[in-house]
C-alpha positions in Angstrom: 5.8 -33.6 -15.7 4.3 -33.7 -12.3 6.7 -30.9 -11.1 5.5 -28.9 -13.7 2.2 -29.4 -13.1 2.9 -28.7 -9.8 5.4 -25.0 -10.2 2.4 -23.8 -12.7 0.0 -24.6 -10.2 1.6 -23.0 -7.4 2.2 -19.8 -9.7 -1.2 -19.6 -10.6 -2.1 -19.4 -7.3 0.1 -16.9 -6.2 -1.3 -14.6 -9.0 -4.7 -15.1 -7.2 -3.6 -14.3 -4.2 -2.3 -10.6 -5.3 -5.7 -9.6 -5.2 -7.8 -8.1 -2.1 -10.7 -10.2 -2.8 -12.9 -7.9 -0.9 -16.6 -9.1 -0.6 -18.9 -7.2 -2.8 -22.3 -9.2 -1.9 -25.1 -6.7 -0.8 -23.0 -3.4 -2.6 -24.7 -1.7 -5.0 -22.7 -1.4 -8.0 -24.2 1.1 -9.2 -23.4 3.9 -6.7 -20.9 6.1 -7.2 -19.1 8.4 -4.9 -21.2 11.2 -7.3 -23.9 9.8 -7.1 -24.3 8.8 -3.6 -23.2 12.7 -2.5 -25.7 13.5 -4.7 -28.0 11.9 -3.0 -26.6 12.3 0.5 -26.9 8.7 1.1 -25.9 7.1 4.1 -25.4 3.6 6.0 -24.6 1.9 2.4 -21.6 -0.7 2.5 -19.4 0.1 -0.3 -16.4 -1.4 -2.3 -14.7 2.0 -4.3 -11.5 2.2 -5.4 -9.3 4.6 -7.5 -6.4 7.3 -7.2 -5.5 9.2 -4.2 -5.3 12.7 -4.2 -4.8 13.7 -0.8 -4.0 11.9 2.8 -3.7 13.6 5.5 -3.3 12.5 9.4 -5.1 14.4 11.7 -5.5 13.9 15.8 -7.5 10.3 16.2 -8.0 9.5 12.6 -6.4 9.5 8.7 -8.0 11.1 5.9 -7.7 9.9 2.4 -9.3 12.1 -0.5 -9.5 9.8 -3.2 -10.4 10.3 -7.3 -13.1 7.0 -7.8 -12.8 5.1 -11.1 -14.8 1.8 -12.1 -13.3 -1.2 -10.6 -11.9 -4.3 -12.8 -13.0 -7.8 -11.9 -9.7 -7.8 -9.6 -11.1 -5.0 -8.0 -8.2 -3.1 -9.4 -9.1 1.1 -10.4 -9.1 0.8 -13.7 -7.4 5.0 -14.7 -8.1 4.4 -18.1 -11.9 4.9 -17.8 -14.2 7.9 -17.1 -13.9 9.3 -12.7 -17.0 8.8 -10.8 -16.1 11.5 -8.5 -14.2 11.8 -5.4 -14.7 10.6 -2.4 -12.9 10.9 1.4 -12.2 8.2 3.6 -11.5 7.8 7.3 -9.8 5.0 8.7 -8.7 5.6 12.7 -6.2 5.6 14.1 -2.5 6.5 12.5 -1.9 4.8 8.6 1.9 6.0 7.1 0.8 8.7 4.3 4.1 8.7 2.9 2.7 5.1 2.0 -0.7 6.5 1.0 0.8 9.0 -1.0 -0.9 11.2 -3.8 -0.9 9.3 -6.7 -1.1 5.6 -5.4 -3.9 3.4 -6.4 -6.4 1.9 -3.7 -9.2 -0.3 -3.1 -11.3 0.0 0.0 -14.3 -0.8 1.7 -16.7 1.1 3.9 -19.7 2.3 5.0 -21.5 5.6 4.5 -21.5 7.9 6.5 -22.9 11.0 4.9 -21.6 14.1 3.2 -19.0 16.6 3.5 -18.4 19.9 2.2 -15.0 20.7 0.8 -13.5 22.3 -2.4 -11.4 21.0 -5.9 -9.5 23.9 -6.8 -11.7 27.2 -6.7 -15.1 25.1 -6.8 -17.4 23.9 -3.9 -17.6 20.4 -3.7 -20.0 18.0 -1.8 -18.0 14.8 -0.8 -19.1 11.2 0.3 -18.1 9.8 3.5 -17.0 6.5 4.1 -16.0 4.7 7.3 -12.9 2.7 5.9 -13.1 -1.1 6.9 -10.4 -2.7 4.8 -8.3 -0.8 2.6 -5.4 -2.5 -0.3 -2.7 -0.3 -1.9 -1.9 -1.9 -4.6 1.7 -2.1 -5.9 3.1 0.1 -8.0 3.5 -0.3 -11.5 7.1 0.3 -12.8 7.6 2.0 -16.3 10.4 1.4 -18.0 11.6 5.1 -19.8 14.0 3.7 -22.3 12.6 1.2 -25.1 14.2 -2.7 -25.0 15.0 -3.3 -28.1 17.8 -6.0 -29.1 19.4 -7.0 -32.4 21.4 -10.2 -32.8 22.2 -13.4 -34.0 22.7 -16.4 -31.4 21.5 -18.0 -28.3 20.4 -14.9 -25.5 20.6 -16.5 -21.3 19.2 -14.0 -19.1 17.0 -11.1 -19.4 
């Protein structure tokens, strides 16, 4: 019983530790990337995370363009709910962009550094800047295409 005890425990904690855990005392939760180019704000520490759309690495730095959404209690960009805009990131230095690939889900913290003008598509656009600190891709969810369904009678070992 103690063993058990013992391999849920350690499971349990390995959940946990999946997580960034970035600290979010003194962020405002209630700035978003919109709002914040909006209002052109600036020295703010923030915790945003969300979809990238972009990276791109250019002579001294990396440049992520990433689509915000709201952020679960893991911190985790939770797609399912309404964008709070876009915002870019720069991190110095070299980061692998075939790792921070369009489409990959990221957490990341920063501070302000002001606005940017840019474009989505055809329109002008007015981006917040942030200063990346810490930044956590998270993994990648697997779908399965084909449906697992199994019929039988009898005892199943495996998966």
């Amino acid at each position: 019983m103690k063993l058990l005890a013992t391999i849920l425990l350690a499971l349990m904690l390995a959940a946990c530790a999946s997580t960034p855990g970035f600290d979010t005392s003194g962020v405002n939760p209630d700035l978003t990337p919109r709002r914040a180019a909006a209002q052109q704000v600036e020295g703010e520490q923030v915790v945003w995370g969300g979809v990238i759309v972009n990276s791109t690495n250019l002579e001294d730095v990396t440049r992520l363009e990433i689509l915000a959404y709201p952020l679960a209690r893991n911190q985790r960009p939770q797609t399912d709910q309404r964008a709070l805009g876009r915002f870019i990131g720069l991190r110095s230095g070299y980061i692998e962009t075939a790792d921070y690939a369009p489409g990959r889900q990221i957490t990341v913290t920063g501070v302000l550094e002001g606005a940017a003008e840019g474009q989505v598509g055809q329109s002008r656009y007015t981006y917040p800047v942030v200063e990346l600190e810490q930044l956590y891709l998270w993994p990648e969810e697997r779908v399965r295409r084909e449906p697992r369904v199994n019929f039988g009678v009898g005892i199943m070992i495996g998966n």
